[in-house]
C-alpha positions in Angstrom: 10.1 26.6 54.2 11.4 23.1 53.4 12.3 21.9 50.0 10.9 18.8 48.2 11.6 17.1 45.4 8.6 14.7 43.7 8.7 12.6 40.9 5.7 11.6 38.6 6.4 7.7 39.2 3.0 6.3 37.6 1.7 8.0 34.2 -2.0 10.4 34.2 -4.1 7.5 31.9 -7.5 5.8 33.6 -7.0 8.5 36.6 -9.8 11.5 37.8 -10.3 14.3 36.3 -9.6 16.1 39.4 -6.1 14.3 40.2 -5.1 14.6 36.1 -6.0 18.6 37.1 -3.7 18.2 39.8 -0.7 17.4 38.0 -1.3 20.0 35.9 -1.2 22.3 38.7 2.1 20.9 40.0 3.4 21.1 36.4 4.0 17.9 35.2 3.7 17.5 32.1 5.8 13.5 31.1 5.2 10.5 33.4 9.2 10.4 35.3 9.5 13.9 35.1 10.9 15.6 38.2 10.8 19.0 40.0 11.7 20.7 43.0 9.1 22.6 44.9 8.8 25.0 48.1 6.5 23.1 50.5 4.0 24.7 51.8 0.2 24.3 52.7 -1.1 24.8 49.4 1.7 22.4 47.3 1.6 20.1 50.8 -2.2 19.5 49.8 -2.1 19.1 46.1 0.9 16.6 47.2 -1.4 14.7 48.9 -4.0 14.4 46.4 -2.2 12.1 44.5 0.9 11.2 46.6 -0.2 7.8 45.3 1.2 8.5 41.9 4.6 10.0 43.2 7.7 9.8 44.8 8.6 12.1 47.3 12.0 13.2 48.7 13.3 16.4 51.5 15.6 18.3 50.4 
């Protein structure tokens, strides 16, 4: 599996319950925070959930 690492670029306030659930899935807890996650279906999808609020690079 490939690596990726995403950055919370854009901060949880005015957003959808479902997308503030989201990040709370991925584990973001501060707007800029970064982690490094194992792609895979399940990540891949929550990614694109709210790939509008992030920045995402390959590892």
């Amino acid at each position: 599996m490939a690596k990726v690492k995403i950055t919370l670029v854009k901060g949880r306030a005015k957003r959808s319950p479902r997308q503030r659930a989201t990040l709370v899935a991925l584990g973001f807890r501060k707007t800029y925070q970064s982690l490094t996650k194992e792609l895979n279906p399940a990540v891949q999808g929550q990614i694109d959930t709210v790939a509008h609020m992030l920045k995402i690079e390959n590892i």
